[in-house]
C-alpha positions as CSV (number, residue, x, y, z in Angstrom):
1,X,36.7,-9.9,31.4
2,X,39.1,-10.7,34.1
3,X,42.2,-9.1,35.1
4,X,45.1,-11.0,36.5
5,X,46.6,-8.4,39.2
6,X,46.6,-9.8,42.9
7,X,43.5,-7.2,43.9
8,X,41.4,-7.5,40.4
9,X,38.6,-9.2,42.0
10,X,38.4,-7.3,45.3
11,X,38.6,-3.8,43.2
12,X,35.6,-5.6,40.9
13,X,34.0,-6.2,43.7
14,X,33.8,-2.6,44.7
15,X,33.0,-1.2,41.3
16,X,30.1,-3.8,41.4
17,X,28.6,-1.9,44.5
18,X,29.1,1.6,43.2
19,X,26.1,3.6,42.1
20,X,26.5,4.9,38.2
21,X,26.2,8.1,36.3
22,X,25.5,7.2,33.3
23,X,27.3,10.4,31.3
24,X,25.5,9.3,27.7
25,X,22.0,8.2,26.7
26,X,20.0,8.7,23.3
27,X,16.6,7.1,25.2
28,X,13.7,9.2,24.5
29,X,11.1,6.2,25.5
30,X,11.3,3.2,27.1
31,X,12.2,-0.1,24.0
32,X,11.9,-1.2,22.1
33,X,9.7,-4.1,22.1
34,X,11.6,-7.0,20.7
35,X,9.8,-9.2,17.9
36,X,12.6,-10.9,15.9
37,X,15.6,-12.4,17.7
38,X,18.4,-11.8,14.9
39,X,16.9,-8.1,15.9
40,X,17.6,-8.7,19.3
41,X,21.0,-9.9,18.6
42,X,22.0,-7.2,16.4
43,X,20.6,-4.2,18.1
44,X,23.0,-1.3,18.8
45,X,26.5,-0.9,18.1
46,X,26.9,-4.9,17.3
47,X,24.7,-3.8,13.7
48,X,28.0,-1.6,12.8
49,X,30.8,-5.0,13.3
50,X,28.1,-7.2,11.4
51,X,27.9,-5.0,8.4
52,X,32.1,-4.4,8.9
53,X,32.1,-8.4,8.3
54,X,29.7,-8.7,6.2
55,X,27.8,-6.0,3.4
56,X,25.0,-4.4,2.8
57,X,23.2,-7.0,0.9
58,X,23.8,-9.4,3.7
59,X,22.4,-6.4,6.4
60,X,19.3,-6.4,4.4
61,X,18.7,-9.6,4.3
62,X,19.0,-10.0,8.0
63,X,16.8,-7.0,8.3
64,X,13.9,-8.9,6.5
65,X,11.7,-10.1,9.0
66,X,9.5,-11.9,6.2
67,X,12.3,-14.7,6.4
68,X,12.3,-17.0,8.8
69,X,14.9,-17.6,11.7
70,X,16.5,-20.3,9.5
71,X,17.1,-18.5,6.1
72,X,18.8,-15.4,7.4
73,X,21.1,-17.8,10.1
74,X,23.7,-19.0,7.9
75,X,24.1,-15.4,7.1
76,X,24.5,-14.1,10.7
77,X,26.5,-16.8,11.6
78,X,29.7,-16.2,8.8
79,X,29.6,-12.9,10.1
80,X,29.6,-13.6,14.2
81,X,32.1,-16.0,13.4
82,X,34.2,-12.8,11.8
83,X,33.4,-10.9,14.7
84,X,32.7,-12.4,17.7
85,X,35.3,-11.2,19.8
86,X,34.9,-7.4,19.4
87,X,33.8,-5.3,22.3
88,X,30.6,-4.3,20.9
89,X,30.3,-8.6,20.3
90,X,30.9,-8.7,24.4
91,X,27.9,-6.5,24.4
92,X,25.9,-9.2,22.8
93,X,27.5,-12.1,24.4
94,X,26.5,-10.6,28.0
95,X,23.0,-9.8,27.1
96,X,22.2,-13.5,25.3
97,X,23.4,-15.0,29.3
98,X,22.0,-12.3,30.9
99,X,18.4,-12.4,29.4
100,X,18.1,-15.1,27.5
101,X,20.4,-18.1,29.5
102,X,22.3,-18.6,26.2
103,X,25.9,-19.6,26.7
104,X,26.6,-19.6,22.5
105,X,25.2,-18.0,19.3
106,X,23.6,-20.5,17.8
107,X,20.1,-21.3,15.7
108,X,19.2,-23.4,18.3
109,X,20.1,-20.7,20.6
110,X,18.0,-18.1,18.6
111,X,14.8,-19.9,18.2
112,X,15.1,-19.9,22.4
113,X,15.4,-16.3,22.6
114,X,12.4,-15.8,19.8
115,X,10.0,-17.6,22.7
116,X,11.0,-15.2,25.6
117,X,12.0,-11.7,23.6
118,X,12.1,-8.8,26.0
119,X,9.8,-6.0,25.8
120,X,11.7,-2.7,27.0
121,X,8.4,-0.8,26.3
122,X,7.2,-1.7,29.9
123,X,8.2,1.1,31.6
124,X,8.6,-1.5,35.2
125,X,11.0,-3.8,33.1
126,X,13.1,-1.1,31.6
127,X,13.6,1.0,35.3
128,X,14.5,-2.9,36.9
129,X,17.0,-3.4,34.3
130,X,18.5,0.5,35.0
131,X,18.2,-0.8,38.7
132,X,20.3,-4.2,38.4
133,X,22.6,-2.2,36.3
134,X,22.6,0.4,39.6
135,X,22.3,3.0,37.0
136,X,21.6,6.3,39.7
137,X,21.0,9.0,36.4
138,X,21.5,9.0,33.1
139,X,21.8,12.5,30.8
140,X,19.8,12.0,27.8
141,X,20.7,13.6,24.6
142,X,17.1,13.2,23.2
143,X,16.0,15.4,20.6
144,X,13.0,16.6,22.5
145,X,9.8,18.3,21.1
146,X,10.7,21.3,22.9
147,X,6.8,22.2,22.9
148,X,6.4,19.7,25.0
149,X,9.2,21.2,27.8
150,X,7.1,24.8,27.5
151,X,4.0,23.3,28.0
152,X,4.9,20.7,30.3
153,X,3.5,17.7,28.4
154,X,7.6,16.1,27.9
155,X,7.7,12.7,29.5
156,X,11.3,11.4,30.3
157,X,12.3,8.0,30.5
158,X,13.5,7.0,33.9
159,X,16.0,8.4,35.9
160,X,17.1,10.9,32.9
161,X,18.3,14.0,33.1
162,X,18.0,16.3,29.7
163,X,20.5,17.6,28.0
164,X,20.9,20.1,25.1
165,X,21.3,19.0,21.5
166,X,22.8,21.9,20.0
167,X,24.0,20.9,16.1
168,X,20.8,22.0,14.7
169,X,20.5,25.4,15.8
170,X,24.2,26.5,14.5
171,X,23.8,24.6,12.0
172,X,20.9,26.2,9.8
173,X,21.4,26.7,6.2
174,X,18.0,28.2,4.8
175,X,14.8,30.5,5.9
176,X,12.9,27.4,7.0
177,X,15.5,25.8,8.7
178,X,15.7,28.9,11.1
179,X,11.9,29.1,11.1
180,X,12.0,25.3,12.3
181,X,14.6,25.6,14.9
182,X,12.1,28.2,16.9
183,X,8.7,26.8,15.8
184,X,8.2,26.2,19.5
185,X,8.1,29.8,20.7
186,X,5.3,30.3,18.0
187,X,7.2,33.2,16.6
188,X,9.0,34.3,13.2
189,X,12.3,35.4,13.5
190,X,14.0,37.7,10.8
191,X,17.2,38.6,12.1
192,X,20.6,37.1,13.3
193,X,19.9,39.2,16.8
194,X,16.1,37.8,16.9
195,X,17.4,34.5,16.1
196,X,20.2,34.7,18.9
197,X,17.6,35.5,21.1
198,X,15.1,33.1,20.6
199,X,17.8,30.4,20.9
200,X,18.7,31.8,24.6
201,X,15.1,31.5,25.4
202,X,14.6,28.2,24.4
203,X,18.1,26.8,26.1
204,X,16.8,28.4,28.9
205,X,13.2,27.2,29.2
206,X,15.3,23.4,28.8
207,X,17.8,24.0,32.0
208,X,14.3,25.4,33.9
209,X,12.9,21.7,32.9
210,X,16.1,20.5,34.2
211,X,18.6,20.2,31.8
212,X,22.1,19.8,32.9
213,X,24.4,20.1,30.1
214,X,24.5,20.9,26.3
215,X,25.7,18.3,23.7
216,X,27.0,18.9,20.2
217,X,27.8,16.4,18.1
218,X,28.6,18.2,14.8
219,X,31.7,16.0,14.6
220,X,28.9,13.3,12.0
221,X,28.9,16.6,9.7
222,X,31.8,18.7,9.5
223,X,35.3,19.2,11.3
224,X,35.4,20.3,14.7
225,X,38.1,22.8,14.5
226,X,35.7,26.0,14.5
227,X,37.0,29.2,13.3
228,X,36.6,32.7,15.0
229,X,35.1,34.6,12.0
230,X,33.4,38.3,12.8
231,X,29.9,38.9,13.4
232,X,29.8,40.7,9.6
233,X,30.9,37.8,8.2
234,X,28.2,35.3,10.0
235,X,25.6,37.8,9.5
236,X,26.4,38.5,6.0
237,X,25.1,34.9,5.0
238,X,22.1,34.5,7.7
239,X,20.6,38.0,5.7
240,X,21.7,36.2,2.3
241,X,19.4,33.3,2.5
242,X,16.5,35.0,4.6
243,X,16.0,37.8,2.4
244,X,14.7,35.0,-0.7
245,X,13.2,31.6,1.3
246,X,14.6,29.7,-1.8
247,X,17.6,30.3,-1.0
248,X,20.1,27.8,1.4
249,X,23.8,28.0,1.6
250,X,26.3,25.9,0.3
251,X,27.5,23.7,2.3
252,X,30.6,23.1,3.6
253,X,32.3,26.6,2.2
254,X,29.6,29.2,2.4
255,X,27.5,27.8,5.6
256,X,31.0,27.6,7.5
257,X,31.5,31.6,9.3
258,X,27.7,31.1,10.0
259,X,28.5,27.6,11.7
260,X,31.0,28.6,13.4
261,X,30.3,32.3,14.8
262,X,27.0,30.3,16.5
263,X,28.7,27.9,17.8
264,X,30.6,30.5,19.9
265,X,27.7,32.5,20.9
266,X,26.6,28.9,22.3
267,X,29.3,28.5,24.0
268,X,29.4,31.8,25.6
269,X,25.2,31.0,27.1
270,X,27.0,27.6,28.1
271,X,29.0,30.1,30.4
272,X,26.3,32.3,31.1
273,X,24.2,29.5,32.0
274,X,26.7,27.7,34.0
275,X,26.2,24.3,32.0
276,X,28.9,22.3,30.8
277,X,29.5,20.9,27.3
278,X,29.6,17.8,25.9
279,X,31.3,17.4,22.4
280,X,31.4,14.4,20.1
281,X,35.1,13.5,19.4
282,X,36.6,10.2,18.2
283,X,34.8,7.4,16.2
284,X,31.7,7.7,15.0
285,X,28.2,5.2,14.6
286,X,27.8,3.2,11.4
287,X,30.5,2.4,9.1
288,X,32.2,4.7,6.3
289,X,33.3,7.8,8.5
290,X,36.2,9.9,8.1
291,X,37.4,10.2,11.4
292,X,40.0,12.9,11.2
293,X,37.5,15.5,11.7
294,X,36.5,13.9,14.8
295,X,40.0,14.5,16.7
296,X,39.4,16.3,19.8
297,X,42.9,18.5,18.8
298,X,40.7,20.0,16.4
299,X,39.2,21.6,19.5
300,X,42.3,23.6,21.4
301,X,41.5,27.0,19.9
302,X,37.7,27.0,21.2
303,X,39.1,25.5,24.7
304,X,41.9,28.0,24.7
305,X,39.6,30.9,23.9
306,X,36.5,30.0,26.0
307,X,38.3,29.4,29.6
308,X,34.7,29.4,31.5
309,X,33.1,27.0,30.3
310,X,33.4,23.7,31.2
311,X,34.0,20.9,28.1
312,X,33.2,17.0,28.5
313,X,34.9,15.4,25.4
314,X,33.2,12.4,24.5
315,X,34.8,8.7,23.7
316,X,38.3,9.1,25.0
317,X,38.7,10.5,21.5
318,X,39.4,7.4,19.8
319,X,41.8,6.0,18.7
320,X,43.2,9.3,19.8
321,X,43.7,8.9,23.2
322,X,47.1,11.3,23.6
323,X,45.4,13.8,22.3
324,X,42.7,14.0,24.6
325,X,45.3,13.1,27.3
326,X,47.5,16.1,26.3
327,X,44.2,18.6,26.5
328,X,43.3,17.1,29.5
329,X,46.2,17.8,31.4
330,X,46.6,21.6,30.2
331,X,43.2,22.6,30.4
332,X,41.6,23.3,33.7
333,X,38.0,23.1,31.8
334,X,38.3,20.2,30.2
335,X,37.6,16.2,31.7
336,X,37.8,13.2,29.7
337,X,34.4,11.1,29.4
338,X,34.7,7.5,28.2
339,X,31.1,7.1,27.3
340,X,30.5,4.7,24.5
341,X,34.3,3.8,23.9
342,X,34.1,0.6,26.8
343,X,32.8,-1.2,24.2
344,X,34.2,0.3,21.2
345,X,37.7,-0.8,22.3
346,X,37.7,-2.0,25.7
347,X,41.8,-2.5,25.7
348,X,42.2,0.9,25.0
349,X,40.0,2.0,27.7
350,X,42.2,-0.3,30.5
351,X,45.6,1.3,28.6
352,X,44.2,4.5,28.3
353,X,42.7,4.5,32.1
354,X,46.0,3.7,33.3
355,X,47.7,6.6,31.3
356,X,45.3,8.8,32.4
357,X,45.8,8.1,36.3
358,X,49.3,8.5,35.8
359,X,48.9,12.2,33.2
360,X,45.9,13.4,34.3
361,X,44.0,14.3,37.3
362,X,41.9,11.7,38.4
363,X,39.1,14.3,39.6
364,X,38.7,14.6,35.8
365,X,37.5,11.1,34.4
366,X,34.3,10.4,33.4
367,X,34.3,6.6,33.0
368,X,30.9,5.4,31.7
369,X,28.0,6.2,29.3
370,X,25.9,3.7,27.7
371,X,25.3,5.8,24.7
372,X,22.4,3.6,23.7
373,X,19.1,4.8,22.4
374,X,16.7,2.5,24.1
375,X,17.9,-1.1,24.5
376,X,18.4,-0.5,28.5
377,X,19.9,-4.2,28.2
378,X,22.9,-3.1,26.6
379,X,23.3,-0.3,28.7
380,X,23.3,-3.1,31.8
381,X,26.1,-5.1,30.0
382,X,28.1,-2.1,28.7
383,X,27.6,-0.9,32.5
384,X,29.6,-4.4,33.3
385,X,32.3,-3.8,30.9
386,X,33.3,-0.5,32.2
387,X,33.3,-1.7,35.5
388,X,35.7,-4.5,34.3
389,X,37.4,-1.9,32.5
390,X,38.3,0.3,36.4
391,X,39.2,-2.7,37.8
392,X,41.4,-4.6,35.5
393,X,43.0,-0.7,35.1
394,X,43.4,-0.1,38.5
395,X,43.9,-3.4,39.8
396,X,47.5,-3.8,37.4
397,X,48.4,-0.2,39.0
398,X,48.6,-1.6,42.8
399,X,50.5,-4.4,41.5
400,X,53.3,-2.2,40.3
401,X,52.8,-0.4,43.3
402,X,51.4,2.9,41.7
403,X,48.6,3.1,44.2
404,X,47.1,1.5,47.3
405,X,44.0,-0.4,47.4
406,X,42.1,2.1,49.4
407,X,43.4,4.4,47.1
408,X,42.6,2.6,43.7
409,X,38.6,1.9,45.4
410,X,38.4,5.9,46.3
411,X,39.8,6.8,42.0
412,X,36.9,4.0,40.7
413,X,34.2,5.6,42.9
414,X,35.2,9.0,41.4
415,X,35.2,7.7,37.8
416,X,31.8,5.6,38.3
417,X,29.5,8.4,40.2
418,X,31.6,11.0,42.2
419,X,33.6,13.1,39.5
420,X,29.7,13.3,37.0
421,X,28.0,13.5,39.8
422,X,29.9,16.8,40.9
423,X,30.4,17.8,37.3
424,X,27.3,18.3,36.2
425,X,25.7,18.9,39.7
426,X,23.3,16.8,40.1
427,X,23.0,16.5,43.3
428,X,22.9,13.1,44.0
């Protein structure tokens, strides 16, 4: 993408040189290893816009790799011609001329890319990639075996930094699923205090490994917009379903002063352990969501109430993006991270970038995060978007003579790598 203000390409230019943080990864290995092209071409986010324009018969047809190239083409190519111009198709489009040398989608074109697939496995290829992309660090929400972390075995992929998935641990519903959550510390827990406990330790043993944030994305089950319920009232169903194994809690009603009384507690360790949050708001991966329990608005009353601890809300909340503007701007603890929605929307990011330069201040934008799970080449081209995101953003603000150039380079180095890179302290 280009812009058309008088300083678009000088300001690109810039961003181009500036190191990354990348705010949001899912990589917990270096891959994949590529073996069908229409694989290739669909991986990530573009899967969700193919099954939008297509259906679930079509997806699984495309998804057989026991039919050749030519069968499942006419297929794919209804539904690129439906969606090609989406962000998460830009995606796709920069990583066919990227790595492949392909100007156009076609069967031709894919029968190219099946000769030369890329295999992300090889841990050299994957770094190089992170390297062109001038990725600096990326925080990986990974899921870690957190036996690994105690006994030192966990193997990162490169240039991550862990963070701390936290759904599952406020989100128990039965005996085993507490038993589960602190299986690593080879213990047996049997109370709400022993439980609370155990979580502490195992949070803590992660920041000792080097974690440098906590991540809850709890938005995929249940609204955000926690309640403040007692103690008695949380504790009252954790000693329901531990005193009879069988038993697990109804979910959403019953589970719900459980749910939320943890989640606090979590939040006051994030304070204790001087780590910031990150919290899924906004759209969500896959098709068929109900996004109104995603709104980050849903979240004043735990921002309010918890003043110390410092909250990184995910995907400019959208389609939101006033709301998350509005919290922004009253809210000391609270900065807006764009990971993810470059390429969900990347018109709303440039809109939304200049809003928030003019509403909000600009020490408190986070402006990229691949939010991939492996493919490192999509992380590269989504790394390109947001760049042409900054610039096309800033670049229209010095033409209406908002800001200087100087100015606008010293805001896109701050949204790139300074503003994360003070954030979460990493030291870089």
């Amino acid at each position: 993408m280009k812009g058309t203000a008088s300083f678009f390409q000088e300001l690109r230019d810039y961003c181009e040189s500036v190191a990354l943080v990348d705010c949001h990864d899912h990589s917990g290995a270096c891959g994949p290893k590529y073996t069908d092209a229409i694989a290739a071409i669909k991986s990530g986010y573009f899967n969700s816009d193919v099954l939008s324009a297509s259906s679930d018969a079509d997806i699984a047809i495309l998804d057989d790799t026991s039919r050749s190239l030519d069968e499942r083409w006419p297929i794919l190519e209804r539904a690129w011609k439906r969606t090609c111009h989406t962000g998460y198709a830009q995606v796709t489009r920069r990583v066919l001329k990227k790595f492949y040398d392909e100007d156009e989608l076609t069967l031709e074109a894919l029968e190219r890319v099946q000769e030369k697939l890329l295999d992300l496995t090889d841990e050299a290829v994957y770094d190089g990639i992170l390297e062109q992309a001038k990725i600096a660090v990326r925080l990986g929400d990974v899921w870690p075996d957190v036996k690994k972390i105690i006994d030192g075995t966990l193997k990162l992929t490169p240039r991550t930094r862990l963070v701390i998935s936290l759904p599952g641990y406020h989100g128990i519903r039965g005996y085993d699923g507490v038993q589960g959550m602190v299986a690593p510390l080879g213990r047996t827990v049997t109370s709400l205090d022993e439980y609370l406990a155990a979580c502490r330790e195992i949070f803590e043993v992660q920041k000792k490994f080097g974690a440098v944030a906590f991540k809850d994305q709890s938005a995929y089950s249940r609204a955000i917009d926690y309640g403040n319920p007692t103690r008695a009232a949380a504790e009252e169903v954790f000693n329901w379903f531990m005193e009879d194994p069988r038993r697990n809690a109804g979910y959403p009603d019953q589970i719900r002063p459980l749910d939320d009384f943890l989640f606090h507690e979590f939040m006051r360790m994030a304070r204790d352990m001087d780590l910031p949050v990150q919290i899924h708001t906004g759209h969500m991966a896959g098709v068929r969501n109900d996004i109104v329990k995603t709104n980050a608005a849903g979240l004043t009353k735990i921002l309010e109430l918890h003043r110390d601890v410092r909250f990184d809300i995910f995907h400019a909340n959208w389609p939101y993006s006033a709301d998350l503007l509005y919290l922004a701007k009253n809210f000391p603890n609270v900065t807006i991270d764009f990971c993810w929605a470059n390429i969900i929307d990347p018109i709303y990011c440039q809109n939304m970038f200049k809003q928030a330069l003019s509403c909000v201040p600009h020490g408190k934008i986070h402006g990229y995060g691949s939010d991939f799970g492996g493919s490192v080449d999509r992380a590269w081209a989504h790394a390109q978007i947001a760049r042409d995101n900054i610039a096309i953003a800033l670049s229209d603000m010095i033409d209406i003579g908002y800001l200087g150039l100087d100015d606008a380079k010293e805001v896109a180095r701050g949204w790139l790598f300074e503003n994360a890179n003070a954030f979460f302290r990493l030291g870089l």
